[in-house]
C-alpha positions in Angstrom: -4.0 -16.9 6.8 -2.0 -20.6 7.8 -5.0 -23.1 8.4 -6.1 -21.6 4.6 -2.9 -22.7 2.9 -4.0 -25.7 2.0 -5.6 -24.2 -0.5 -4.6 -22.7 -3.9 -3.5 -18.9 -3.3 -6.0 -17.3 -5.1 -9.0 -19.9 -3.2 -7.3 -18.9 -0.2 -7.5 -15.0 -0.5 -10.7 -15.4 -1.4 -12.1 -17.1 1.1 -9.9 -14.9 3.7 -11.6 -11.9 2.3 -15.1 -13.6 2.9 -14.1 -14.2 6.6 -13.0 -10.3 6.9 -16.1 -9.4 5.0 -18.9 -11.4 7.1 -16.9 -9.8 10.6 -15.5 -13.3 11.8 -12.6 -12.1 13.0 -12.2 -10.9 17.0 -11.9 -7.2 17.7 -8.3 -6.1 18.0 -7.3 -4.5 21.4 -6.8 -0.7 21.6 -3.9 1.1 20.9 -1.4 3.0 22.9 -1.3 6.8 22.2 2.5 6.3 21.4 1.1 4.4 18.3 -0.6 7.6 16.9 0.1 9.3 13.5 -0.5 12.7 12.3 0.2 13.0 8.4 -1.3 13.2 5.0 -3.7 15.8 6.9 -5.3 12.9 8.9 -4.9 11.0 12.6 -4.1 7.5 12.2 -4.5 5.6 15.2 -1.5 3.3 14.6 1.5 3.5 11.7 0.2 -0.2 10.8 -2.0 -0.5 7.3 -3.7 -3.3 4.9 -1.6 -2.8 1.8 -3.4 -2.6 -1.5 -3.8 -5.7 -3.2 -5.6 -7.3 -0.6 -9.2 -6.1 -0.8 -9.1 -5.3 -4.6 -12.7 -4.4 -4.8 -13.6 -2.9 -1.2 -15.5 -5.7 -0.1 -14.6 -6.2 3.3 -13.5 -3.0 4.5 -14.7 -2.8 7.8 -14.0 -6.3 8.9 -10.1 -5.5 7.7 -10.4 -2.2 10.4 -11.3 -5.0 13.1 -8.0 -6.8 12.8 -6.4 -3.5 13.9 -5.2 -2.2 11.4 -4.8 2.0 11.3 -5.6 2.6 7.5 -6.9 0.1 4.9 -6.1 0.9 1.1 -8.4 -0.8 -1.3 -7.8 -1.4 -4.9 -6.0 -1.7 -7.8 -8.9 -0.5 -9.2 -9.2 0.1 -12.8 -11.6 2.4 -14.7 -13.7 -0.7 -16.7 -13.8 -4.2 -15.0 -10.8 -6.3 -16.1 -10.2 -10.0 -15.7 -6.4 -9.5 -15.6 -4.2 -12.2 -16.5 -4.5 -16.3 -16.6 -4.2 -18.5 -13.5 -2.9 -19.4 -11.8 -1.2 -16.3 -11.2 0.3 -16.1 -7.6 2.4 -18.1 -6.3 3.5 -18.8 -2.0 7.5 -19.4 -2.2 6.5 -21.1 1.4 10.0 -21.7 2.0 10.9 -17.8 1.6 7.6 -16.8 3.2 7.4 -14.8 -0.3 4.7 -14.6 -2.9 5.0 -14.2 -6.2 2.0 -12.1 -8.0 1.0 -11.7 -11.6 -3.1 -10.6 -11.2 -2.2 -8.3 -13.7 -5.1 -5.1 -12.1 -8.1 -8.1 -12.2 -10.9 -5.8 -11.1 -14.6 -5.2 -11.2 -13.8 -1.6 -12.2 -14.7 2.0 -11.1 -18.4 1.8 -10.7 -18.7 -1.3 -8.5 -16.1 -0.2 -6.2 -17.6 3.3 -6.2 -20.9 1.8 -5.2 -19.5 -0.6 -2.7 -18.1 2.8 -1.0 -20.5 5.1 -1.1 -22.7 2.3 0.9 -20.6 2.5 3.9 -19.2 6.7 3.6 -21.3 7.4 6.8 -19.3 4.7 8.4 -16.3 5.4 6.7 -16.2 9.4 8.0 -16.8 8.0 11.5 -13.6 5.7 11.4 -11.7 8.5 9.7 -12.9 10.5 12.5 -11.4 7.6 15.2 -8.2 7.6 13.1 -8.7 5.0 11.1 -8.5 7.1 7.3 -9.2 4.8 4.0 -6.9 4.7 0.8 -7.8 3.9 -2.5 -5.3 2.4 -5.4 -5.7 3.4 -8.7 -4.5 2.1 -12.2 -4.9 1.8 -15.6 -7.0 -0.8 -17.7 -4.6 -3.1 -20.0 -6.1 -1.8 -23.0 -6.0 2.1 -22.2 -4.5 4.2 -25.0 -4.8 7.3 -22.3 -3.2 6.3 -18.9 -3.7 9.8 -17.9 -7.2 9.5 -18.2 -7.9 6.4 -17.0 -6.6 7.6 -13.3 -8.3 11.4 -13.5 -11.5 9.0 -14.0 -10.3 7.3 -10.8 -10.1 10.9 -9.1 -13.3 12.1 -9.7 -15.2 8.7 -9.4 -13.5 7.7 -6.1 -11.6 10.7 -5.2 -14.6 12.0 -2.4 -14.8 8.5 -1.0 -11.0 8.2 -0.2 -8.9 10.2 2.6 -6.2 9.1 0.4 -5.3 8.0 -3.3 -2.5 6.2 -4.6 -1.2 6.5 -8.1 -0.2 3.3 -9.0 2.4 3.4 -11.8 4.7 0.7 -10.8 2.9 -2.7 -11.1 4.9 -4.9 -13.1 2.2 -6.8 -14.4 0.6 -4.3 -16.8 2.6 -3.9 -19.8 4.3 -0.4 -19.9 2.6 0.7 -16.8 6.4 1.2 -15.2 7.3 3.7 -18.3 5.2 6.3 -17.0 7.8 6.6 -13.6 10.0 8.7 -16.5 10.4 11.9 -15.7 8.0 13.5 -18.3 5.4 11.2 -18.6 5.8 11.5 -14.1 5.5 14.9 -15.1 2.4 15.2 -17.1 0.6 12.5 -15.5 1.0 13.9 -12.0 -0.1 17.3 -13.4 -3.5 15.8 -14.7 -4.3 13.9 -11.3 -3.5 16.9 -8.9 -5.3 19.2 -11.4 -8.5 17.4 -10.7 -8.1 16.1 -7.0 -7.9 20.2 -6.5 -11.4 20.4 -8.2 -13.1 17.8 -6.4 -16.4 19.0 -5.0 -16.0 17.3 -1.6 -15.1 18.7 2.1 -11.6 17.0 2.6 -10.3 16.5 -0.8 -7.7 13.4 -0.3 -4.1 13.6 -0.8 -2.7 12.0 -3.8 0.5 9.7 -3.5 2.5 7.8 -5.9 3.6 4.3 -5.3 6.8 3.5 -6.6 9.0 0.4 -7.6 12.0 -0.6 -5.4 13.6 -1.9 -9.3 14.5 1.8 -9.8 18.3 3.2 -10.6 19.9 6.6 -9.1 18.5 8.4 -11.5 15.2 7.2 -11.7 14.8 7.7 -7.9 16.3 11.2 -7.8 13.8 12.2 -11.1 10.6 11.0 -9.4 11.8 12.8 -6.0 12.2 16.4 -7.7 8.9 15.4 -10.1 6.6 14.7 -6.4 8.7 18.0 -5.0 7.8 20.2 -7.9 4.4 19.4 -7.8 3.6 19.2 -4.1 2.8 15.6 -4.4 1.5 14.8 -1.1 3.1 11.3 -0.2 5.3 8.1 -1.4 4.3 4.7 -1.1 7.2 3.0 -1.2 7.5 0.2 -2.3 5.7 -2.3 -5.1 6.5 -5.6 -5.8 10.3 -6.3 -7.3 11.1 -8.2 -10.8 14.8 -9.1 -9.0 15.0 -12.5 -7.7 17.6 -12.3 -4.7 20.0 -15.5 -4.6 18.6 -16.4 -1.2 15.3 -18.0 -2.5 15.0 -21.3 -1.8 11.5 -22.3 -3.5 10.8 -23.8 -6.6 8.4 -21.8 -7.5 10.9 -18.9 -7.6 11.3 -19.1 -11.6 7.5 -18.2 -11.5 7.2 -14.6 -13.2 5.7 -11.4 -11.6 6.2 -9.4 -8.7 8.0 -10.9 -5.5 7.2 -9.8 -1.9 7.1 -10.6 1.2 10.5 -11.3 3.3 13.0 -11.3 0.3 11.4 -8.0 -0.6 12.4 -6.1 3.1 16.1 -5.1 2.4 15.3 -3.5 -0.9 12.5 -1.8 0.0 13.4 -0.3 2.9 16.4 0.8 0.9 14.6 3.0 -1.4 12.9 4.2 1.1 15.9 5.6 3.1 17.0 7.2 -0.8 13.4 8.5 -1.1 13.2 10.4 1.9 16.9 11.6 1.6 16.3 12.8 -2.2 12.9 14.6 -1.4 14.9 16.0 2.4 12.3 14.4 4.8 9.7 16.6 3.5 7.3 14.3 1.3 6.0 12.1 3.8 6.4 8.2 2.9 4.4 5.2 3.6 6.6 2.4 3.4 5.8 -1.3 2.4 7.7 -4.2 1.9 8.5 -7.6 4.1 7.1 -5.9 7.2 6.7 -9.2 9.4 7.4 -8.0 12.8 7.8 -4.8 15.2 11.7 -4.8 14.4 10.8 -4.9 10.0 8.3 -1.5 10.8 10.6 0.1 13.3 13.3 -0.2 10.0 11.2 1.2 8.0 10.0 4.0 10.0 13.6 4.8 11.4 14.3 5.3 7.7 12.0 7.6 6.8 8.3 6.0 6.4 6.2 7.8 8.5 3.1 4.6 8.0 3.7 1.2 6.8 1.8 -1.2 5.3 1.5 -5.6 5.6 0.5 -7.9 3.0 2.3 -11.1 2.8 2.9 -11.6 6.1 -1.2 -12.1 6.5 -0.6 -15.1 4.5 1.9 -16.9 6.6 1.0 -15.8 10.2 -2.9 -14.8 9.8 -4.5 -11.5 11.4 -2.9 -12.1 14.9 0.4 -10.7 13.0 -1.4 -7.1 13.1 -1.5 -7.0 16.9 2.0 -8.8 17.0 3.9 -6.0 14.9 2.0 -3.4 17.3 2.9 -4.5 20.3 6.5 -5.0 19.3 7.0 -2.0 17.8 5.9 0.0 21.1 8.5 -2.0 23.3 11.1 -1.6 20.7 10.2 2.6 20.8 10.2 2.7 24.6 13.3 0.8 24.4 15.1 2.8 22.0 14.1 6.0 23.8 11.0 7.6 21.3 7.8 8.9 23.0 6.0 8.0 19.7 6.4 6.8 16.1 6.3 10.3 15.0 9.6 11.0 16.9 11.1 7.9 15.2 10.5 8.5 11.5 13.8 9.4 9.6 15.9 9.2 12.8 18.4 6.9 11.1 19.3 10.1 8.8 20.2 11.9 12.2 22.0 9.5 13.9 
């Protein structure tokens, strides 16, 4: 949020998450019914989400929903509480209106989230109910010897308090978390997860996604597509943060280490997403993320192949009036372009 930039980063997205928490921020206006979503089994009242990484610990969950957003994801979340790595560890590249992230999964852990949740689930099945579904990230702590384990423990802790949950194997922060994208490990981790997402005691068990890297080669994106088709994966999120460093950047603090977003992210990301939905033939539905600043960067997306998209680092640089911003622009630019609704626009680019 600008007037907070002042600050440190990390002060900063703290004390933005304390405004969104205490409900400081003015209701959003409501949403055209061109805006709506049907997929991952839920309505979503607009394509338009809170990316994970935001609101690590669900804190401020419902505040987020005011600034109009259609879906909230909360997390990393990690099975113990972790401190994650040293500050400082993120970093604005102001000039590139980038950031550069090395947290490294900091979080309170499954049981404080868990109970953070549970306290609001009345609320939360009312706003699923208005379209307005909840994700939850999962990883893996640091020091896990079982990966596997560590995110069937997020399943069955948090599983019946998400709509959906995310499979986060593609931080690049956590040492060797980006090994289990292979093919096998994919393979056998997947397995586990879906395995007990299907014995979850709850109502509407939540679809599982994955969320991939955008530093992946040919193969590595056509072994993950057969892996999630194989399986019956629900959903991509696509994409995490990138190790590359395009030429372009201009800040100083581009030599900082971790995972880049923001605006130099866009081109890459919306590029795997386009090979995602391609390798898995439009049928694994994709939630793309990645340098979405504006109703043109989500219309890109969408057109090829992300049925939702998700914000993050445009929050920091233009502040909660960007949700209503990207909204508005992206109905105009569907009128425009001659789609009733989002839904008619997602993967159109692949049938032009």
């Amino acid at each position: 949020m600008p007037a907070l930039r002042v600050l440190p980063p990390e002060a900063a997205h703290g004390l933005a998450l304390r405004v969104a928490a205490l409900g400081l921020l003015p209701p959003s206006r409501p949403d055209g019914a061109a805006l709506e979503v049907r997929v991952l089994g839920r309505r979503f009242r607009n394509p338009v989400g809170l990316a994970a990484g935001f609101d690590k610990q669900g804190e401020a969950v419902d505040g987020l929903y005011k600034m109009g957003f259609g879906f909230v994801e909360v997390g990393t979340v990690t099975p113990e509480p972790q401190e994650g790595n040293p500050r400082p560890r993120v970093f604005r590249l102001v000039e590139d209106e980038a950031v550069i992230n090395r947290y490294g999964f900091n979080s309170q852990g499954h049981a404080a989230v868990e109970r953070r949740l549970r306290a609001r689930q009345d609320t939360q099945l009312r706003l699923t109910g208005e379209g307005m579904p909840l994700g939850v990230n999962l990883g893996k702590n640091k020091s896990s010897t079982d990966a596997a384990a560590d995110y069937v423990a997020g399943v069955r802790t948090l599983g019946p308090l998400a709509d959906y949950l995310v499979v986060n194997v593609s931080s690049p922060n956590t040492p060797g978390l980006r090994d289990l994208q292979g093919k096998a490990e994919l393979r056998d981790l997947l397995t586990k997860v879906l395995a007990e997402r299907d014995t979850l005691p709850c109502e509407r068990r939540p679809a599982v996604l994955v969320k991939i890297a955008p530093d992946l080669t040919p193969q590595d994106k056509q072994d993950i597509a057969a892996v999630v088709c194989e399986l019956g994966v629900d959903g991509l999120i696509v994409s995490n943060t990138t190790l590359s460093r395009p030429g372009s950047l201009q800040s100083p603090q581009r030599a900082e280490q971790g995972g880049l977003s923001g605006k130099p992210l866009r081109q890459l990301s919306t590029q795997t997403v386009r090979d995602m939905y391609s390798l898995t033939q439009g049928r694994v539905p994709i939630i793309g993320v990645g340098g979405v600043s504006s109703g043109h960067d989500a219309l890109e997306k969408i057109r090829a192949g992300a049925s939702l998209v998700q914000m993050y680092t445009a929050l920091v640089y233009h502040g909660p009036p960007v949700v209503g911003a990207v909204k508005r622009e992206l109905e105009e630019l569907l009128r425009e372009q001659g789609f009733e609704n989002v839904m008619e626009a997602v993967g159109a680019d692949h049938r032009s």
